[in-house]
C-alpha positions in Angstrom: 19.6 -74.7 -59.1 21.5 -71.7 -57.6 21.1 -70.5 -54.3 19.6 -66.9 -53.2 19.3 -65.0 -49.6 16.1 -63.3 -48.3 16.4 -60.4 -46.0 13.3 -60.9 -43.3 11.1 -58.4 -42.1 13.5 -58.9 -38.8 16.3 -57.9 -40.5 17.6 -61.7 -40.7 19.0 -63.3 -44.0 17.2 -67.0 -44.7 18.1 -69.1 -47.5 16.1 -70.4 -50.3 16.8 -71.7 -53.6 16.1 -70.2 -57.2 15.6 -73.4 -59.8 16.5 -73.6 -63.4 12.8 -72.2 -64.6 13.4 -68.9 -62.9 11.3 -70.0 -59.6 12.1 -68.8 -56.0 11.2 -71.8 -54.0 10.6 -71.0 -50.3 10.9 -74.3 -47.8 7.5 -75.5 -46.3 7.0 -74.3 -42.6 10.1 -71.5 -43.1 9.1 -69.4 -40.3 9.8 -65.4 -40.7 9.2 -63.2 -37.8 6.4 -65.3 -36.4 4.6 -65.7 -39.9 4.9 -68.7 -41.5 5.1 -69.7 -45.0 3.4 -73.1 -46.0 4.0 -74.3 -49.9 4.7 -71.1 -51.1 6.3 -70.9 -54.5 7.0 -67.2 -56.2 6.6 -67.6 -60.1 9.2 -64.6 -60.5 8.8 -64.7 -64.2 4.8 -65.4 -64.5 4.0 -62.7 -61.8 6.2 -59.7 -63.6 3.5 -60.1 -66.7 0.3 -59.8 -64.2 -1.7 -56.4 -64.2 -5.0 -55.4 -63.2 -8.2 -56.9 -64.4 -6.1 -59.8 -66.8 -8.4 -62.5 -67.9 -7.5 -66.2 -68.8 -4.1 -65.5 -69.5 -1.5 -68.4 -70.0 1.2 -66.4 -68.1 -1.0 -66.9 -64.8 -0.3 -70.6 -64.1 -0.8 -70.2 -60.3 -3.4 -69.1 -57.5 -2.0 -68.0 -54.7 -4.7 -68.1 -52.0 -5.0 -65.8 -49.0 -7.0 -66.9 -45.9 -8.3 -64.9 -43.0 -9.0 -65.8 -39.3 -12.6 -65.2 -38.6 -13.1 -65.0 -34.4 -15.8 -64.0 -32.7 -13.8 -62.6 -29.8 -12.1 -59.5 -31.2 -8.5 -60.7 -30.6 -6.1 -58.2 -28.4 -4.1 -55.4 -29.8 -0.3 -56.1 -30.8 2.2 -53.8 -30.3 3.4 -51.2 -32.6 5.6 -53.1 -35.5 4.2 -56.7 -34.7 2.7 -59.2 -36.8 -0.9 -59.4 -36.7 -3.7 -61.6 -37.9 -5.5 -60.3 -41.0 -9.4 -60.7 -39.7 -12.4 -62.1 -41.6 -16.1 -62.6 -41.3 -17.3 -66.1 -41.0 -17.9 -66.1 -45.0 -13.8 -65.4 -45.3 -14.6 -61.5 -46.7 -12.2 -59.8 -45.0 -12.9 -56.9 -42.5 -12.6 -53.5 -43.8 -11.5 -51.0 -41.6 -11.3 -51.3 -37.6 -13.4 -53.4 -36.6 -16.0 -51.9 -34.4 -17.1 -52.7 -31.1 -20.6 -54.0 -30.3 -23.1 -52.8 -27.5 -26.0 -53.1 -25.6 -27.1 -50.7 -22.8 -30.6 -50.1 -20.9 -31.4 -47.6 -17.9 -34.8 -47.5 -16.0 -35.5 -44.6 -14.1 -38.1 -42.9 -12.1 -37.0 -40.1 -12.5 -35.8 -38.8 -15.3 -36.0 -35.0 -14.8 -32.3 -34.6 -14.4 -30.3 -36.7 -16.6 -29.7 -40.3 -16.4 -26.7 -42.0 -17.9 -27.7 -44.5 -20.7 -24.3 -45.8 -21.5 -20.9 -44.1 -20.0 -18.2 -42.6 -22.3 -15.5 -44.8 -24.0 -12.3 -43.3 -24.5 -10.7 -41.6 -27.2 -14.1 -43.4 -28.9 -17.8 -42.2 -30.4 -21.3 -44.2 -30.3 -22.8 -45.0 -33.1 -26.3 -45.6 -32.1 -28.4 -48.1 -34.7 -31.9 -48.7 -32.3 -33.3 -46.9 -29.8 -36.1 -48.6 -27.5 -38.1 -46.5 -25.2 -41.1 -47.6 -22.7 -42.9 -45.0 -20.1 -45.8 -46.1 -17.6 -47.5 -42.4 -17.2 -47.8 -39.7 -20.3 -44.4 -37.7 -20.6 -41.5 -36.6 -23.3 -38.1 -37.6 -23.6 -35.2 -36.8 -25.1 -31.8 -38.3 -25.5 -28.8 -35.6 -25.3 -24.9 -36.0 -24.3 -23.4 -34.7 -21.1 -21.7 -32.1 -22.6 -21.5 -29.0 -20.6 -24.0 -27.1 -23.0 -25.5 -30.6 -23.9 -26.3 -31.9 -27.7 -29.8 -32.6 -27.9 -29.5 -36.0 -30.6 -33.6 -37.6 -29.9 -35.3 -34.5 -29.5 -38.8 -34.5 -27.3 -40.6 -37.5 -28.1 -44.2 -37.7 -26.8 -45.4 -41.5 -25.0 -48.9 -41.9 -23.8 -49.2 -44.3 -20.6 -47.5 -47.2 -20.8 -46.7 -46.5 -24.6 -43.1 -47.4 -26.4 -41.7 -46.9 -29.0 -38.2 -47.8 -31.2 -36.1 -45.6 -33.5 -34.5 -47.8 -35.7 -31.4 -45.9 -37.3 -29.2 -47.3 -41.0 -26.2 -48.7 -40.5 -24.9 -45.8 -43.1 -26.4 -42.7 -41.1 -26.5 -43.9 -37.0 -26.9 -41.6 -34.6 -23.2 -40.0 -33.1 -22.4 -39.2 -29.8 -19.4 -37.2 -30.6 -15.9 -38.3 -28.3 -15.7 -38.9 -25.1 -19.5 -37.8 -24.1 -22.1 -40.0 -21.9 -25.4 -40.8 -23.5 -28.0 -39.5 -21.2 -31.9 -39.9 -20.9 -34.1 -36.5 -20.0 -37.9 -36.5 -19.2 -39.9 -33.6 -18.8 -41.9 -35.4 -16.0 -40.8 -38.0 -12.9 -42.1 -41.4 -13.5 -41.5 -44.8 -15.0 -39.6 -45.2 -18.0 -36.9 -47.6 -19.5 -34.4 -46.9 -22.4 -32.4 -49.8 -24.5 -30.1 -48.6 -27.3 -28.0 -50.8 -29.1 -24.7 -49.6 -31.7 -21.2 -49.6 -31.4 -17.7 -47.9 -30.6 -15.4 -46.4 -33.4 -13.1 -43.9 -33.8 
């Protein structure tokens, strides 16, 4: 068994230990820049002969498997060259992407002939709006628009009778975007009652 040096991500050398079979044996618990390794043995010569899509070969003697941490508090960000978590769902399938952030907002208003703030800008962030709930105790439109200074109309007029509601439910694949840094705002074309709920969520 002959002896070999690993350079860490943290520009460190640690030692580990090549055997007579060609196998770079790592020790249990060695702990590199705050990741640590558990029973990890690279098959140096079994893993050079891999490629994709190989099936029932007798080169692949070993599964290596790799776990993610499924929370359902989205964890905080880490600084720019840190280690960080790889994130899962609660099935292990891990999260593509950024992971997006979740809302629910809801305005009543009586009057909604100037425009009333649904849900307030995020920075740097759009909506992605997936339902849309709307109630109104007298006959009027709405419409749902950004605060732009030439706002983007995004519901246009929608027609309630008294006390009448309605929901726009929108795919996940096509929501409705407010585009960066805009408010989501509610218009009627008459004062009275009315109460808006949107759910969706934050991305870049």
């Amino acid at each position: 068994m002959s002896s070999v040096v690993i350079r860490g991500g943290d520009g460190n050398r640690y030692p580990a230990l090549v055997n007579s079979e060609g196998k770079l044996m790592v020790d249990t618990e060695l702990s590199v820049s705050g990741v640590t390794i558990e029973n990890l043995n690279v098959y140096r010569n079994e893993l050079g002969n891999l490629s994709h899509g190989l099936v029932n070969s007798s080169t692949f003697h070993q599964q290596v498997d790799l776990y993610g941490l499924y929370d359902s508090t989205k964890p905080a960000a880490v600084a720019d060259g840190a280690v960080a978590k790889l994130l899962s769902d609660q099935y292990g399938r891990l999260l593509p992407g950024m992971e997006p952030e979740r809302f629910q907002a809801s305005v009543q208003s009586f009057d909604a002939t100037t425009p009333v703030q649904i849900k307030a800008k995020t920075a740097s962030k759009k909506m992605y709006i997936t339902t849309v709930a709307v109630s109104a105790s007298g006959a009027m439109s709405v419409r749902l628009q950004d605060d732009a200074g030439s706002p983007a109309t995004l519901v246009d007029e929608t027609y309630l009778a008294a006390k009448g509601s309605l929901v726009l439910p929108f795919s996940p694949s096509a929501p409705l975007v407010v585009t960066t840094n805009q408010d989501l705002d509610l218009v009627a074309d008459v004062a009275g009652g009315v109460t808006v709920t949107v759910t969706g969520y934050l991305a870049s």
